[in-house]
C-alpha positions, 0 to 999 in steps of 0.5 A: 500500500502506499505511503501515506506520508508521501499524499498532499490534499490540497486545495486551490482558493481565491478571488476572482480573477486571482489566477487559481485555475492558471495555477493549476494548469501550470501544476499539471504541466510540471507535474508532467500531466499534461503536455500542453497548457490551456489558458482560461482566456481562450477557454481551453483549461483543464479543469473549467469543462463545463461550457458555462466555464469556459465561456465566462472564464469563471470557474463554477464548480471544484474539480479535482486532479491527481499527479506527483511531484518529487515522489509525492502525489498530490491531489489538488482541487481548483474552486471557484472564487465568486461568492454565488459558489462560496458553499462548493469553495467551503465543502472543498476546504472540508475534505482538504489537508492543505491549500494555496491561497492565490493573491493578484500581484496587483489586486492585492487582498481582495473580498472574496479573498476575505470569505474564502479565508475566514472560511479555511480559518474555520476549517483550520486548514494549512496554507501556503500563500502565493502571489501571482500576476507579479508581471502585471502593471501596478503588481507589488508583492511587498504591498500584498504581503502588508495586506495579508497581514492588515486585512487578513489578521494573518502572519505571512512568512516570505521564502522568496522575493522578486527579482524586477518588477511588471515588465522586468519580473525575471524571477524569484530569489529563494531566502533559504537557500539565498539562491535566485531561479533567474527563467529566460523569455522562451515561457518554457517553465523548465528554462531556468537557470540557478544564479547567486542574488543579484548584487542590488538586493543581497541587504533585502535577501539578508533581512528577510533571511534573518526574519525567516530565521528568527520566526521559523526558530521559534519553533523548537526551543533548543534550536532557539537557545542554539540560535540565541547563541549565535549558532547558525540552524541548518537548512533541514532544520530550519525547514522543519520547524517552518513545517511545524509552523505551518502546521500549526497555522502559527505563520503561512510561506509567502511565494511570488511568481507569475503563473501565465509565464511560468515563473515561481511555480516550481517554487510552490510545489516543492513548499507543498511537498516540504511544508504543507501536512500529509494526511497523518499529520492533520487534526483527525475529523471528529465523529458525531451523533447521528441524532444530536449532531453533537461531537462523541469524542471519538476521531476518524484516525488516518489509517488503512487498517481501521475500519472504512470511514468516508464523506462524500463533499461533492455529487456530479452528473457527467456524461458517464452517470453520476459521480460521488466524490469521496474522501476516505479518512480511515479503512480502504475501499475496494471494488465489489465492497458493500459499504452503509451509508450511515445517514440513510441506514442504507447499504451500497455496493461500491461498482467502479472506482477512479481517479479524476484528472477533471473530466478524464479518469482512471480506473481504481481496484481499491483506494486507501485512507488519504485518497480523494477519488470519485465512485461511479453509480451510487443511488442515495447518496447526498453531499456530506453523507457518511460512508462506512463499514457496515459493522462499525456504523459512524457519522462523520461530522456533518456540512453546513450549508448556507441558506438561499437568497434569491428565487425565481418562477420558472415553466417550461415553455413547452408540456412535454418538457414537465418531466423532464424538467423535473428529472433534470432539476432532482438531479442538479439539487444533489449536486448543490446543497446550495440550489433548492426547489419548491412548488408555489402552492398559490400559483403551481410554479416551480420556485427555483432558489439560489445564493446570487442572481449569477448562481440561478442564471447559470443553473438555467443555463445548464437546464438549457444546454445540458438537459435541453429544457427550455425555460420561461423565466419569470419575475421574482413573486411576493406572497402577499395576504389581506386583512380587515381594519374596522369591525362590522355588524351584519345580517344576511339571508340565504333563501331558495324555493324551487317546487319540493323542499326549499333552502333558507337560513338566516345568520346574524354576525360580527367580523372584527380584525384579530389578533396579529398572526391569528389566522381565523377565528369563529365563536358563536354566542346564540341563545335560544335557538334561533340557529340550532347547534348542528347547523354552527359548523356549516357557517364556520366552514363557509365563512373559512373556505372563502378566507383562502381568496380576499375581496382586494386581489384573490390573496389568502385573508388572515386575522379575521374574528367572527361571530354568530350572535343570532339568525332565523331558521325553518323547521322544514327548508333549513340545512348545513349547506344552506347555512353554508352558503349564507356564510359564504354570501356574507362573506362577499357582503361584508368584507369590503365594508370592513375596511380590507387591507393588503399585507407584505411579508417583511423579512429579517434583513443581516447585512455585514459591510466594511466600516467605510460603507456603513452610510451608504448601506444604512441609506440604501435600507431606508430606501427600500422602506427598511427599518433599522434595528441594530448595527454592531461593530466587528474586526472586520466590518460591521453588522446591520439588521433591519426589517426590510418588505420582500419586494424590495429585496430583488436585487439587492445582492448585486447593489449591495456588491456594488456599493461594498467594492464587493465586501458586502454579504447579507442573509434574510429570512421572513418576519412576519406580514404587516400593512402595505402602504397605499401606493404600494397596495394600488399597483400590486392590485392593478398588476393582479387584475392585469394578470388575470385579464390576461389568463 
């Protein structure tokens, strides 16, 4: 079996823009995975497959590749940076033992920078850092190693530095080594010759060699003693106390370079083999209760000889069938095993096993503890299930998923593509934890939710090209309710005759507005009679079956109070349906006497900013007809809440992005309902009329 101390899990995360999947591809082709590199540009990289990807040069979804460096596999996972797929950069982070962060040379820390690393601190996950783009107008690395310390709250530990600057970036000093890697202009990354440090930066080399030293040794108490007294640690132990460091999140190695030209990658890969933590060495995942989701105490320990335990992060849909993507943390897996999926109680039998290079696979007989490999067919298995041996039944420690913001209505714009659409939409909700998928009760629309507006347009999108499912996309729908503001006191009569038995029923009532959030209420207080007992359930259920259609625009009535005080009936002509209907008659009657009014769900608005939007954000909110309930002050920024109506919210994640440089983030759920303002409640109704003349 192999050893485990030669397996990197690493993970590639970044802004926008920062040059994540560029990295990779320069990794697999100095790995020797591939012979020629595609640029994102031109569309043609490895691990942006999907068309989507390519065209917009984003990337959407993590892929996953596997190659060796220096006797070392590595398996490395490139995700997205925008922050409408933060959840597949988190469930990334989860299954990972390491990761680069990639900085833009001249963008610097940028927000989404921010996001990713809040999350791999959360993660507690071992990081190199790597500033890319060194070649670019305005790129500066000392400026970005500044902002990782400032904006970031990190401690980054530089191993090399530049050698020229934008246009004159040749190469990169090692401080080390005190070696400079000097690339030539044929791109060819393997063209680089080995030099002593150009003569003007020998004073730079020599600081920040003694800073490395001096933060590498603390470390190892001996070595600093030794040190103190003006003993000179040696490269193999300098190396492993920046190991331990690393390993410890105590400082991050700190690499420049430019990916595009080739220059620093062979750097980073051998601070991954040198520093970042093999599967051993990482804090094992904990187990938890099945029920609780509480922590039992028990870990998943990094051995083959242990029973089986496995996540799987990730489910994907490809032109082979349905992929599970499975991290084994303990045991081996093989093929023809039958494993227990512990969140179902279900067992599977593992069929065929690879090894992913993005679209491309190898076939595996067996895997071992540290693998990160994809499983072809398995039927109930969902992102962050538990696999694992079914004689020792375990659960993982489970992912969390933020809630979705936004939602759309969508039908497809043909009959036959229902089921279609339906089969198509199950499959893409397994493999985004983020995307879910409702039906509309009042309208029969199926509702599709997201965490951004780029988020639903690309999943259209794939409905469209992948699935062939064309869709009508409509405006985002406010569930809006109606209500009475005075009380009314009524009479109606209900009477019929038509030859043979005839209908009459006569009721005395009362409507009043209830309390907030009451729904409908009925009471009766008739002495003597004047309607006879059996028949007061027949005008409780007429007057509730009209509650679902208001009288201003067909939307459900809520906190509505009746009362039967007294009414006439007739030995011969009266029954329940007769009452029935004279409750629904007084319904229509009464209702647009008391006063009707239209309600607008209000949502709980939490809004994070950086400081200096504070203002901006605050008066966009009023704008919207928010109101203000709290703002508290963090490290990084601050937090608003407020109570915002639903439909001002369309939008907003964009405009937020916009006033915020892109820092912003927000999460809403819904409040309560409460009285929309005249001007609102008049074009509401005239769009309701406007609908139903259409239909």
């Amino acid at each position: 079996m192999a050893d485990l101390s030669k397996y990197r899990n690493i993970g590639i995360f970044a802004h926008v823009d920062a040059g994540k999947t560029t990295t990779t591809e320069r990794i697999l082709k100095l790995t020797g995975k591939i012979h020629k590199t595609g640029e994102v540009h031109d569309g043609e990289s490895t691990t942006d497959f999907m068309e989507q990807e390519a065209e917009r040069g984003i990337t959407i979804q993590s892929a996953a590749v596997t190659c060796e460096w220096n006797g070392h596999r590595l398996n490395v996972i490139d995700t997205p940076g925008h922050v409408d797929f933060t959840v597949e950069v988190y469930r990334s982070l989860k299954v990972l033992d390491g990761g680069i962060g990639v900085f833009c040379g001249s963008g610097g820390v940028e927000p989404q920078s921010e996001t990713n690393w809040r999350y791999a601190n959360d993660s507690e996950v071992s990081r190199l850092i790597f500033v890319n783009k060194l070649d670019r107008m305005g790129a500066d690395f000392f400026r970005v190693v500044d902002q990782v310390k400032n904006v970031l709250g990190a401690n980054p530990l530089v191993m090399t530095l530049p050698i020229g600057r934008e246009d004159d970036f040749v190469g990169v000093v090692d401080v080390l080594t005190r070696k400079a890697y000097v690339w030539d202009d044929s791109g060819l990354p393997e063209n680089y010759e080995v030099q002593d440090i150009p003569a003007d930066m020998v004073d730079d080399v020599e600081q920040y060699r003694e800073e490395l030293v001096e933060t590498a040794v603390e470390q190892d108490d001996d070595l600093m003693e030794a040190y103190m007294e003006g003993e000179e640690p040696s490269i193999e132990q300098l190396k492993a106390c920046i190991r331990k460091g690393t390993r410890d999140l105590a400082f991050f190695p700190t690499f420049c370079g430019s990916a595009f030209k080739n220059k620093g990658v062979q750097l980073v890969l051998d601070a991954v083999v040198d520093y970042l933590p093999a599967p051993t060495e990482v804090d094992p995942q904990p187990l938890t209760d099945p029920d609780t989701g509480e922590a039992t105490g028990e870990v998943a320990t990094v051995s083959a000889d242990e029973p089986l335990k496995a996540l799987a992060f990730k489910i994907m849909d490809d032109r082979f069938g349905a992929l599970t993507f499975v991290r084994i943390y303990s045991g081996r897996m093989k093929k023809g095993d039958t494993i227990l999926n512990s969140a179902t109680g279900k067992t599977e039998r593992i069929g065929r096993m690879c090894e992913m290079q993005a679209d491309e696979r190898n076939e595996l007989t067996e895997a071992q503890a540290g693998d990160i490999i994809a499983v072809v067919g398995m039927k109930n298995v969902q992102t962050g299930h538990t696999l694992c041996d079914p004689k020792h039944e375990c659960t993982l420690e489970a992912m969390i998923f933020p809630e979705p913001v936004i939602s759309i209505a969508v039908a497809p714009k043909d009959k036959g593509s229902t089921e279609k659409m339906g089969i198509a939409i199950g499959k893409m909700v397994a493999e985004d934890p983020s995307f879910q998928v409702e039906t509309d009760e009042d309208s029969g629309e199926t509702i599709l939710k997201g965490m951004g507006e780029l988020h639903l347009d690309i999943k259209v999108d794939i409905l469209k090209r992948t699935y062939g499912v064309e869709l009508q996309v409509g405006a985002p729908q406010v569930a809006y309710r109606e209500t009475i503001t005075q009380a009314v006191e009524d009479s109606y009569t209900h009477k019929k005759q038509s030859g043979g038995s005839g209908q009459f029923a006569k009721i005395d009532y009362r409507i009043k507005p209830g309390e907030a959030n009451s729904g409908f209420t009925f009471s009766s207080s008739v002495v003597g009679g004047n309607v006879p007992k059996e028949f007061w359930p027949a005008v409780e259920k007429g007057f509730g079956s009209m509650m679902e259609t208001g009288v201003l625009a067909g939307f459900p009535t809520l906190d509505v109070e009746v009362e039967l005080f007294d009414g006439g009936f007739h030995a011969v002509d009266s029954s329940a349906i007769a009452y029935e209907i004279a409750a629904k008659g007084a319904f229509r009657q009464s209702m647009p006497k008391a006063g009707a009014q239209l309600l607008e769900p209000i949502m709980n608005v939490d809004v994070f900013t950086p400081e200096d939007n504070v203002g901006d954000v605050i008066g966009d909110l009023n704008r919207r007809r928010g109101m203000i309930k709290d703002q508290q002050a963090g490290t990084t920024g601050v937090r608003i809440k407020a109570d915002v109506p639903l439909s001002e919210m369309f939008g907003y994640i964009g405009h937020l992005r916009t006033i915020t440089s892109g820092r912003g983030q927000f999460s809403m759920e819904f409040a309560h309902y409460a009285p929309c303002p005249a001007n609102v409640a008049e074009q509401v109704i005239a769009e309701v009329k406007e609908r139903n003349e259409k239909k």
